[in-house]
N, C-alpha and C positions, 0 to 999 in steps of 0.2 A: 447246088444240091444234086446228088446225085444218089438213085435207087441203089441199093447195095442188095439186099434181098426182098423176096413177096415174103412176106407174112402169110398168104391168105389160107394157106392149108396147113400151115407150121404148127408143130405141136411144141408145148411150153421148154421141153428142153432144151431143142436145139433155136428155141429162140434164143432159152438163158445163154445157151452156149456164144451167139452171136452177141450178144450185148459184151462179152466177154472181153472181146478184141475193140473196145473204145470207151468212152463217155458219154451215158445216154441223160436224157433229159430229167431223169428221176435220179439221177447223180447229182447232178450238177450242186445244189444245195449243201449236200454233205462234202463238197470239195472244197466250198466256199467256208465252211464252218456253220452252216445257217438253217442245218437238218436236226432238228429236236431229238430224233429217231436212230440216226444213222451219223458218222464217223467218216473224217477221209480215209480213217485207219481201216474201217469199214469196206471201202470202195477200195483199198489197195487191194487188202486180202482177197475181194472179190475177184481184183482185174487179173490177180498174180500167182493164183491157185490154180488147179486143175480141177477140183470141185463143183459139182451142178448142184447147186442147193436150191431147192424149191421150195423156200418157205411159202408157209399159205396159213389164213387165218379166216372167223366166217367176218370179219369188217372188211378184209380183202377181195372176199368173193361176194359179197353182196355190192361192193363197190364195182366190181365187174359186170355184174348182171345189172346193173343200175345204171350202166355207163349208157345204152343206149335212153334209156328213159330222159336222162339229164340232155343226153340231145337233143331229143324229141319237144322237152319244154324248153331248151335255148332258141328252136325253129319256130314254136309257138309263140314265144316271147318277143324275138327281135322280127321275127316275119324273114329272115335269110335260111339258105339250104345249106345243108353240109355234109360231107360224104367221106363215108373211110378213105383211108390211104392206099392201108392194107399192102403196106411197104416199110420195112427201116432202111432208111435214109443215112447217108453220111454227109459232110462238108467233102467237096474236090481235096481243096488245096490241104486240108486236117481229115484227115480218114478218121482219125481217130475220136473224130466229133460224129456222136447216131443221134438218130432221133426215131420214135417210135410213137407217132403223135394220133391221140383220138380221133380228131376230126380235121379237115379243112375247110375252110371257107368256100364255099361257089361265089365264083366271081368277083373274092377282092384277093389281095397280097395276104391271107392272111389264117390262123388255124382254133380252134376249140381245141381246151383241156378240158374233161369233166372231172368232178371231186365230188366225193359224198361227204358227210359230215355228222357223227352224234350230235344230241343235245347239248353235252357237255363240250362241245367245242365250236360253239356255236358263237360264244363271247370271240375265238380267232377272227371272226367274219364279219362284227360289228363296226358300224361307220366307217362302211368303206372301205376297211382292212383287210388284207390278202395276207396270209402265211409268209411269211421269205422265202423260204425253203419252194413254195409252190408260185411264185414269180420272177424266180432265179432257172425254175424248170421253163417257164413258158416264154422267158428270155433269152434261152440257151434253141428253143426249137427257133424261135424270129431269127436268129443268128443263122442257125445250120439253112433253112428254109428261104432263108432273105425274104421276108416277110416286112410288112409297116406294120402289122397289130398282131396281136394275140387275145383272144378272147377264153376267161377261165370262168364257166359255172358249174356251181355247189348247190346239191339237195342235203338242206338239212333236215333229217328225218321228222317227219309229223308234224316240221316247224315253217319251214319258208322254201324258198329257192331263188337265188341269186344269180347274175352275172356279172361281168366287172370286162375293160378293155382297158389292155397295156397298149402302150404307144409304142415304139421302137424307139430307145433311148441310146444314140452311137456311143455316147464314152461310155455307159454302164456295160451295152454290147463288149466294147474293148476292156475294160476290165476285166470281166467275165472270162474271155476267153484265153488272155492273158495268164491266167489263174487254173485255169483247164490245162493250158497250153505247158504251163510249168511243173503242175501236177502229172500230166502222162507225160513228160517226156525227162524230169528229174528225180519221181520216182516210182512210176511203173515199170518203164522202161529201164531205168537203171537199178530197179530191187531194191529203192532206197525207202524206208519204211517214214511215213510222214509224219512232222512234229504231234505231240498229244495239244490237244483241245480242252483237258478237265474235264468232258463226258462223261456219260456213263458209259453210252456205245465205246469210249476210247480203250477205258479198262477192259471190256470184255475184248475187245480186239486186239491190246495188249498179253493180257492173262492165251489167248490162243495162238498166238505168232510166238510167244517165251515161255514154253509149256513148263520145262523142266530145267533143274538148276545144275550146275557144277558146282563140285565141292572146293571152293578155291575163291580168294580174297583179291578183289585190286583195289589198286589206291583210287580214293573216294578225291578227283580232283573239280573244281572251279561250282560247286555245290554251297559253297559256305552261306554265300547271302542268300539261297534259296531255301534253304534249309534253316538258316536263322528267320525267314519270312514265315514258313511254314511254322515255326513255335508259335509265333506271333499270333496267328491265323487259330491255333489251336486254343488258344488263353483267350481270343474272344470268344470264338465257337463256346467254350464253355462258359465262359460270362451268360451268352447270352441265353446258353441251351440250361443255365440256373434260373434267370430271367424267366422263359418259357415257362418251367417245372413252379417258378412261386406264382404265376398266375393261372396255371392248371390248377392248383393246390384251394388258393384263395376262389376259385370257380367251383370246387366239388364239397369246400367247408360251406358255400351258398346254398347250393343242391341240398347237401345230409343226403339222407334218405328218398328223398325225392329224384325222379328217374330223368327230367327233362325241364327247362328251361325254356323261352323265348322274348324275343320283342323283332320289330320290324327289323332290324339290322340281323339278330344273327338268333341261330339256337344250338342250344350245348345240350350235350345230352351224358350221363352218366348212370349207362345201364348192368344192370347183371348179367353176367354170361356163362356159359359152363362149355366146356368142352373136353375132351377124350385127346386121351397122352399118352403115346406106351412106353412102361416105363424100362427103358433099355436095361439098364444095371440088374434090376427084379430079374429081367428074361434071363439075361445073360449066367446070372447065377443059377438059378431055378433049369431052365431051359437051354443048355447051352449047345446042344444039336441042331435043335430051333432056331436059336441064334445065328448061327455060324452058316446054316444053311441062307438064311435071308438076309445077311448082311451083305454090306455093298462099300466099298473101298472107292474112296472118290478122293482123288489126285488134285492137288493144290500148291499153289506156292504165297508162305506167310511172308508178307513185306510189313518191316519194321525199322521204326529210326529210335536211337538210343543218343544221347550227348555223351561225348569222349569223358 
């Protein structure tokens, strides 16, 4: 392990900027395919751009402002110390491996992730279940750090507070890194855009790396069985998405007029709602200075499959 820069007075840009040049711990999952959230397509865009994007959200900054708190009750809870870094780290021999880790242990081999958590994902955390995506990260810091453990706790808001210790597992280690290691160095480095995952994150980081189309046809070659898979896929989708719509149906002829249902398993609810539409085609007729003045032209590309 070796310091690469201090953190301790770094402002968020030119941190983003540093994360830029490797694979940090909050990567690691979406490289693996095992980030809910995030995309390796994701992670390439990031590594392979010139762009400083500082997304920010208030669950992202209240998980910030949280982070010392969730320390405070891990020190209270296990009775050990632990102390910023207040450094990103790389591996010697893999530069390309960072690490920008919460806390570390006093006086073992070993470091604190902290996580905050809504109510509504409180079921991720139940019997002793840890996220992937957030044991793939505290796996990937054991690796760069040579660490034996890693310890990851979670405040779940107004509900509990958890901790949990990974062990250092050598072949998941070697996996891991293997996967990293193939990842920056087959297509970061080569500008080789990585296979799609069926995401959501994939498409939006497809639709942004293939913005705009050429007017021009090539042959449609080694697609066959994929595309006969995909009808396949679509004639259940609809089976089942008729299935769905005759027991919504059969659920709102129960209801009638009545606004809500229950029992101990579940409650349906079908209520009245109203809401405010503007109606473009009226303006456009009626209004059409109005129109033209607040319109807004948003750029898309339509994918479609037809049978020959």
């Amino acid at each position: 392990m070796k310091k690469l820069v201090s953190t301790l007075h770094m402002d968020k840009a030119e941190w983003l900027c540093h994360r830029k040049k490797g694979i940090g711990g909050s990567d690691a999952g979406a490289v693996c395919g095992w980030n809910p959230y995030r995309s390796a397509m994701d992670v390439y865009l990031d590594k392979t751009s010139d762009r400083i994007e500082s997304f920010d959200n208030e669950a992202m900054r209240q998980g910030r402002e949280l982070e010392d708190y969730v320390a405070r009750r891990f020190m209270e809870e296990t009775g050990k110390k632990v102390r910023r870094a207040n450094a990103l780290f790389c591996e010697e021999s893999r530069p390309w491996m960072l690490a920008d880790v919460d806390r570390l242990v006093v006086g073992e081999r070993a470091g604190l992730e902290c996580k905050t958590a809504g109510p509504f994902l409180a079921k991720h955390w139940e019997d002793g279940k840890i996220p992937v995506h957030y044991q793939l990260q505290c796996a990937h810091y054991m690796q760069l750090c040579h660490a034996e453990a890693w310890y990851i706790a979670v405040l779940i808001y107004g509900r509990e507070f958890k901790f949990y210790k990974l062990e250092r597992d050598e072949s998941m280690l070697a996996d891991l890194v293997k996967i990293e290691e193939d990842f920056w160095n087959n297509h970061v480095l080569k500008g080789v855009l990585p296979a799609p995952d069926g995401s959501e994150a994939a498409d939006t980081a497809i639709a942004a790396y293939f913005q705009a189309s050429r007017t021009e046809t090539i042959p449609l070659v080694g697609f066959d069985d994929r595309l006969k898979r995909r009808q396949e896929l679509l004639a259940e989708m609809e089976r089942m998405e008729q299935e769905k719509r005759q027991i919504e149906q059969e659920l709102k002829m129960y209801l009638g007029e009545t606004a809500c249902a229950e029992n101990e398993h579940y409650r349906v609810s079908w209520k009245s709602v109203s809401m405010n539409r503007l109606d473009e085609k009226r303006l456009k007729e009626e209004q059409p200075e109005i129109y033209n003045r607040y319109k807004r032209e948003i750029s898309s590309r339509r994918f479609s499959v037809r049978a020959a």
